[in-house]
N, C-alpha and C positions, 0 to 999 in steps of 0.2 A: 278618835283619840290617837297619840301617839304610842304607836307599841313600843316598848323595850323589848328586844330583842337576847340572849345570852347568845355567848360568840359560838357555842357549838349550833344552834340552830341559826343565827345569820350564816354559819357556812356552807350548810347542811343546806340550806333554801337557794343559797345561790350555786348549789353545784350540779349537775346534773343529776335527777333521782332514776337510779336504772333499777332493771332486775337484778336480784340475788342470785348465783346459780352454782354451784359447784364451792365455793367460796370467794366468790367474785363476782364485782358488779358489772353489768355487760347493758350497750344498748341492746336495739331491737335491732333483727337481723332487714327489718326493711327502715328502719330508721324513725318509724313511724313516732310521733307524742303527742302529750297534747297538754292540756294548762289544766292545773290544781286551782278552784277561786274559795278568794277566802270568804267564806258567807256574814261576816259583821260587818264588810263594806263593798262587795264585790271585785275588789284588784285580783291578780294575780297574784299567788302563793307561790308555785314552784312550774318545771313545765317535768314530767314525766315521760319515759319510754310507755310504750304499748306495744305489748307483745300479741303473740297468738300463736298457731299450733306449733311452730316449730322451738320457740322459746319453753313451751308445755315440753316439749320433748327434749330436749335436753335437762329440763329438770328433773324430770324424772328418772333418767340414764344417771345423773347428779346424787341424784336418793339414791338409787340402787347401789353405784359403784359404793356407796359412805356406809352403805346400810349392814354388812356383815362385822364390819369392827363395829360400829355403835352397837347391836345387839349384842353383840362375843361380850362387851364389856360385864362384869356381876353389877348389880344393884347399885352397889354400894359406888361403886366408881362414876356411872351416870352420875349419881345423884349430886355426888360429889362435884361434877362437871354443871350440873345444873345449879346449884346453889353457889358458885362463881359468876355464875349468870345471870343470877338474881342480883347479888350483890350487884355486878357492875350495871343493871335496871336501876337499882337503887341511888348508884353513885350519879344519876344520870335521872334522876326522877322530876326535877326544874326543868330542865328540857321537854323532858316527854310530855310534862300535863302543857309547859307551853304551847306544844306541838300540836298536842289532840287538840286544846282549844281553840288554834287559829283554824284549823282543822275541819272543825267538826262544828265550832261556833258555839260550844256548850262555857259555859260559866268557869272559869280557870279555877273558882276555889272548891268548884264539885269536881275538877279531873284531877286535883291536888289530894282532896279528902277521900275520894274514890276510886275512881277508873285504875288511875298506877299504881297506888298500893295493894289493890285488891286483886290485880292483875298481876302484878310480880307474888303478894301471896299465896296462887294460884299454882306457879310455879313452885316455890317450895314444899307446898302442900302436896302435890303428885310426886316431887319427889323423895320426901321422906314415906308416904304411902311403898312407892317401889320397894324400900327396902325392908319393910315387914312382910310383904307379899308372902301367901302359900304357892308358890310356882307348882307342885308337885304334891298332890292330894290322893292319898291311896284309896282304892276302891273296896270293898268286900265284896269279893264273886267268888263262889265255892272253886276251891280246884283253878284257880287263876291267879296267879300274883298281876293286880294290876294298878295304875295310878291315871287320873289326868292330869296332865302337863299342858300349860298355858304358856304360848310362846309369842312376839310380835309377828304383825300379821307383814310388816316388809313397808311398801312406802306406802303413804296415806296422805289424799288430796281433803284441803280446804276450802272452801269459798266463803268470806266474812262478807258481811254488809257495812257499812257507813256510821251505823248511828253509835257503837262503841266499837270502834279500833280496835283501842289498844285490850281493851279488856277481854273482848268478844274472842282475841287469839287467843289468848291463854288462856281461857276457859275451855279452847278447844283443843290446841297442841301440848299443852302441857301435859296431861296425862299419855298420849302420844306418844313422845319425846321421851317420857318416865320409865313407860312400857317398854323400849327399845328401837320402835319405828322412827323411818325418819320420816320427813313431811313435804310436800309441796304448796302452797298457800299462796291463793288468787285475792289480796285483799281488795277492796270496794275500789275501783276509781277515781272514786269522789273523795275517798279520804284515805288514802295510802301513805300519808306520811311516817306516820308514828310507827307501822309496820316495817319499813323499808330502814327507821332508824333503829330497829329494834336488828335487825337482821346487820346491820354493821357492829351492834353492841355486842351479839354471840360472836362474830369473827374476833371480835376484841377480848371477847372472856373467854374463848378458848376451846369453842363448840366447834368439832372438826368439821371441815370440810366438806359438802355433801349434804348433810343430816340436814339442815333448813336455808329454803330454796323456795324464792317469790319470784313469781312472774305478773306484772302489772298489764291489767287490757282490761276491758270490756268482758259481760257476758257474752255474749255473741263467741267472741274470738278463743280468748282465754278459758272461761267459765265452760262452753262446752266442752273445746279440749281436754280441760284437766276431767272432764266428771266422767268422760268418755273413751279415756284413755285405757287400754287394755291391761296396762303394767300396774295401775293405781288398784291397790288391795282392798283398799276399805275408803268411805267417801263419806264428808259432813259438811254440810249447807248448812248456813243461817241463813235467812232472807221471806219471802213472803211466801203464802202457800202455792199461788199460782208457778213459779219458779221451781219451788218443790217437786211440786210432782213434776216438772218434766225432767230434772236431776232425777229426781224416783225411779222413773220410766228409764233412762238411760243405765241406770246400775243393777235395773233389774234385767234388762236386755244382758247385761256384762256378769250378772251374777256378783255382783258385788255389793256386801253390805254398806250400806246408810243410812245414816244417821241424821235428820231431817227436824232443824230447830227453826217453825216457819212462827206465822201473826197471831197476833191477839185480838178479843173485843174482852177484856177484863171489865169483871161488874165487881163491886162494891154493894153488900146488902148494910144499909144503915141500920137499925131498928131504934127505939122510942126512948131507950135509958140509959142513955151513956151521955157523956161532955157534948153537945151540937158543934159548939166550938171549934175544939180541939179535932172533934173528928172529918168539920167543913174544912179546916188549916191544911189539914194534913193530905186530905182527897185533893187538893187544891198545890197541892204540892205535887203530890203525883201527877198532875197532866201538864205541869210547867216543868218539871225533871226533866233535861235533857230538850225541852224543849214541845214536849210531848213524842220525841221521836223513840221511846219504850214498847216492845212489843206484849210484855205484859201489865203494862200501867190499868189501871183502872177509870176507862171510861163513857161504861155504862154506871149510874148513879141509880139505885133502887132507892128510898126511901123510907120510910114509914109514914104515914100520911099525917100523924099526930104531929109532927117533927119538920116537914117537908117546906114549910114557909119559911119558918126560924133557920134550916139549914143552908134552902137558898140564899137566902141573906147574908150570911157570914161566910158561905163561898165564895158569891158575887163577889163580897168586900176583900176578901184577903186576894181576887183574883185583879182587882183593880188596882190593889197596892203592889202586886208584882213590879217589884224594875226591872224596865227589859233593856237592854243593851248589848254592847259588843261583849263575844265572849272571855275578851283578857280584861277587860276591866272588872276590876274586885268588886266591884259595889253591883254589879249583874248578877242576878238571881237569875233570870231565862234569858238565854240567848237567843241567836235567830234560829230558822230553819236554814237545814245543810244546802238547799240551794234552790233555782228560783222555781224550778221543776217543783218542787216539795211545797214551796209555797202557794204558786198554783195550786198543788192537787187541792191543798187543806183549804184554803179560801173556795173553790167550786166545791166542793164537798159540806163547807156551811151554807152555801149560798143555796146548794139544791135541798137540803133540810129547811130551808125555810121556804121551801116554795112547794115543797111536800105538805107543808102545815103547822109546821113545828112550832112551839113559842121558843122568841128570841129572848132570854133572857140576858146575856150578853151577847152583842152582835160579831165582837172577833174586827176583824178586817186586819188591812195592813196596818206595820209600825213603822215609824220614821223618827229611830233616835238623832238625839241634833250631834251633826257629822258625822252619822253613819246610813246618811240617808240611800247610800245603792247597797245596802244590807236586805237581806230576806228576813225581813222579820213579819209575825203576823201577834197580833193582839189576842188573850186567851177569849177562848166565848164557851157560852154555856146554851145548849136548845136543850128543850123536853116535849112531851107530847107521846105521839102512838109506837109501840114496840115495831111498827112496820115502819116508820121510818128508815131511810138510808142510814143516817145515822147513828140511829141504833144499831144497823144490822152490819153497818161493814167501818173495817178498818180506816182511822184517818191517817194517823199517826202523826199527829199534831196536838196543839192543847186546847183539845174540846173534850164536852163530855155533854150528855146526853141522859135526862134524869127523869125518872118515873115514878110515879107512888103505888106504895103496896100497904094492902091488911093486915096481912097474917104471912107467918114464915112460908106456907105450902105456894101461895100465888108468890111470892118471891123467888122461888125454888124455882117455880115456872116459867119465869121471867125469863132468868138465867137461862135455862138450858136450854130455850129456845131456838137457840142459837150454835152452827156445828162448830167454833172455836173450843179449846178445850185447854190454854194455857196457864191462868191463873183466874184467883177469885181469891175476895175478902169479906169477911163475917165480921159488923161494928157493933159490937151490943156486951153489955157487963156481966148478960146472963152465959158463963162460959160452957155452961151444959146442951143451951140455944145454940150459941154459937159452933162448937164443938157438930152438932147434930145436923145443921146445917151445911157446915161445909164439908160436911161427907157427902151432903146431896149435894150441890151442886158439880158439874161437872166440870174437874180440869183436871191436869195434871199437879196444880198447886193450890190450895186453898190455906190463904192466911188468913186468924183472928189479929183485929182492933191496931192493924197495919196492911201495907200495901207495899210490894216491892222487898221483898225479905229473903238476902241471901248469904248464905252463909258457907267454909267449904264444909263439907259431913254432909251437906241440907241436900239431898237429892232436885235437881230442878229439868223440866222437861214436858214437851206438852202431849195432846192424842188430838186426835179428830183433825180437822183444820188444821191444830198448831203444832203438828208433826210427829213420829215416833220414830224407832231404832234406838231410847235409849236417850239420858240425860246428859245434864252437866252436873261435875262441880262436887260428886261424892265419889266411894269407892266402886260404885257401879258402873262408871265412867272410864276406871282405871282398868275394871275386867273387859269394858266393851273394845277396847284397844290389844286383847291379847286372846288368841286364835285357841281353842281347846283342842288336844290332842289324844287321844288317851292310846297308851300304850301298856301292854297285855304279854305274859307269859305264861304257859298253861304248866299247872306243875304236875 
């Protein structure tokens, strides 16, 4: 397809993409780039700097020098500051979903309805949170006037992953930013744009100098510098669990807290009386969201056996009417996968579930829309069979799923926690006292009724086990984990 392009992203593509650093964009001190591809037809998207420790290092020096007037500020003047910044997101929101979409490959009318709105919402939401804040909580101790005081902890490293950009920052900096810290943020490689355009829009609304600061590279280069850096306060990773923990490792070596939002195997328990329909539409939706590249989608499928043919069927179907296409075309429901890397993985990963034993109910393989044939795309599939499968047991992050049947709530329960993930779960059944009781057993960090994928800001989100701890997104607990307690004491 022909893309339209808008003039601030034809400029923006054609210009050099550098680091953010101080308030300014700067190459890399060795000169190093390398090429952005656009995953709905493989061309070239932009060519980027690549940094590493020295670029880390200066951001950081960036943060610090910024960091004593951003924090001096009260509440109210941040906020004040942030909500300028939202606005000019806003004024600038045609770009950005354009962006994330050539981007990331996802479907332009899901990064329109989601990702940027919810993302710049995220923003205002920590920042009117700041200004109600109890900074200073008096304590009762006999014979002591005392209080805790909650202050920011100084500068705070990032590391985002690929499959939401734009959202995945501000899900993390925003509260941040709100608290008083400033930030450094290593966005994904693979899909740095929308971050990088995000960081020229702050200079434009009037975020000083200093306070946010991107350094683009590789794990390897980047990624361990920033997590490793001795000046970095506090530290939060999204990305897989393997990754995790050696970020973990590293901040535990430094004494520095983190905050660690790693993978999913999200299971969905159906049960026997509810819509089959409506509830196959909607599962079926969740593993073609984004692509399948969701870390808590849901795709382990539990069943109810009574139910289990009737709901294959109406999965199958609404997974075979998915359009897949390029992600700026409007009429794309799923786009491709972020790149060929990814589509490999998810393609060997059906292929050895079927060689495990599995039934193919849908086989998957590649897509090849007409003109976008050097796109990464792969067709949704569906396998079932034994709970030792691969595919039951480990992450694809693509649009499969993996379906079992079950008797009774307790061998469902079982099913589920089988498994050390611990990020989300879904309970589908009308009996909401069932449902309700159920998803207190099973284990994650989120268990939603008669949906999948449910966020909201207030809504506390975050995993355990495999899918990470230090601490959620997206509520007011998020806002506390970003300010340092202090408690300060006079004996009367």
């Amino acid at each position: 397809m022909n893309i339209q392009l808008t003039p601030n992203v034809s400029e923006f593509l054609h210009s050099p993409v550098q680091h953010f650093i101080g308030g300014r964009f700067k190459k890399s001190a060795s000169e190093k780039t390398a090429e952005v591809l656009n995953p709905s037809n493989g061309s070239r998207l932009a060519t980027i700097a690549m940094g590493a420790a020295t670029e880390v290092d200066e951001a950081v020096t960036a943060a610090w020098k910024a960091f004593p007037a951003w924090s001096g500020l009260s509440p109210n003047e941040r906020a004040a500051k942030l909500h300028r910044f939202a606005e000019q997101l806003e004024k600038h929101a045609a770009d950005l979903a354009l962006l994330e979409s050539l981007d990331v490959g996802k479907a332009i009318t899901a990064a329109e309805a989601f990702d940027i709105p919810f993302g710049i919402e995220g923003l205002r939401y920590f920042a009117d949170l700041s200004t109600h804040w109890h900074y200073d909580v008096p304590l009762a101790v006999k014979n002591i006037e005392a209080r805790t005081h909650r202050a920011p902890y100084g500068v705070c490293g990032f590391i985002f992953p690929w499959n939401f950009p734009f959202t995945l920052l501000f899900w993390g900096v925003a509260p941040a930013l709100a608290a008083g810290n400033t930030i450094v943020v290593k966005p994904s490689e693979v899909t740095p744009l929308s971050s990088i355009f995000v960081a020229k829009l702050a200079a434009e609304a009037g975020i000083p100098d200093g306070v946010i600061n991107l350094v683009l590279g590789d794990g390897q280069s980047v990624g361990a510098a920033l997590a490793g850096h001795p000046k970095i306060k506090r530290m939060s990773f999204t990305g897989s669990p393997e990754v995790g923990k050696k970020i973990g490792e590293v901040c535990g070596r430094n004494l520095v807290p983190c905050k660690l939002e790693l993978g999913g195997k999200g299971a969905a328990i159906v049960f026997d009386d509810l819509n089959v329909e409506d509830a196959a539409k909607k599962l079926a939706g969740a593993i073609t969201l984004n692509t399948g590249q969701v870390c808590c989608t849901a795709t382990r499928w539990l069943v109810h056996e009574k139910i289990y043919d009737q709901f294959v069927d109406k999965a199958a179907t609404a997974l075979k009417e998915t359009k897949i296409g390029a992600g700026p075309d409007r009429e794309t429901q799923m786009g491709p996968l972020v790149s060929e890397v990814q589509r490999k993985r998810v393609l060997r990963y059906v292929e050895e579930g079927a060689k495990q034993g599995a039934e193919v109910i849908l086989p998957g393989g590649t897509a090849t829309p007409r003109g976008n044939e050097k796109g990464f795309y792969v067709q949704p599939s569906l396998l079932a069979g034994s709970p030792e499968n691969v595919c039951y047991r480990e992450e694809i992050f693509g649009p499969s799923a993996f379906l079992l049947k079950f008797k009774d709530e307790n061998e469902a329960i079982n099913l589920v926690n089988r498994l050390d993930y611990g990020l989300a779960n879904s309970v589908w059944s009308t009996d909401l006292k069932r449902a309700a009781r159920v998803a207190e057993k099973v284990i994650a960090g989120n268990s939603w009724i008669n949906a999948h994928n449910v966020f909201a800001y207030g809504l506390p989100y975050g995993g355990i086990n495999l899918s990470g701890f230090g601490g959620g997104v997206n509520s007011p607990e998020t806002f506390a984990d970003y300010l340092r307690p202090q408690t300060i004491a006079r004996p009367l």
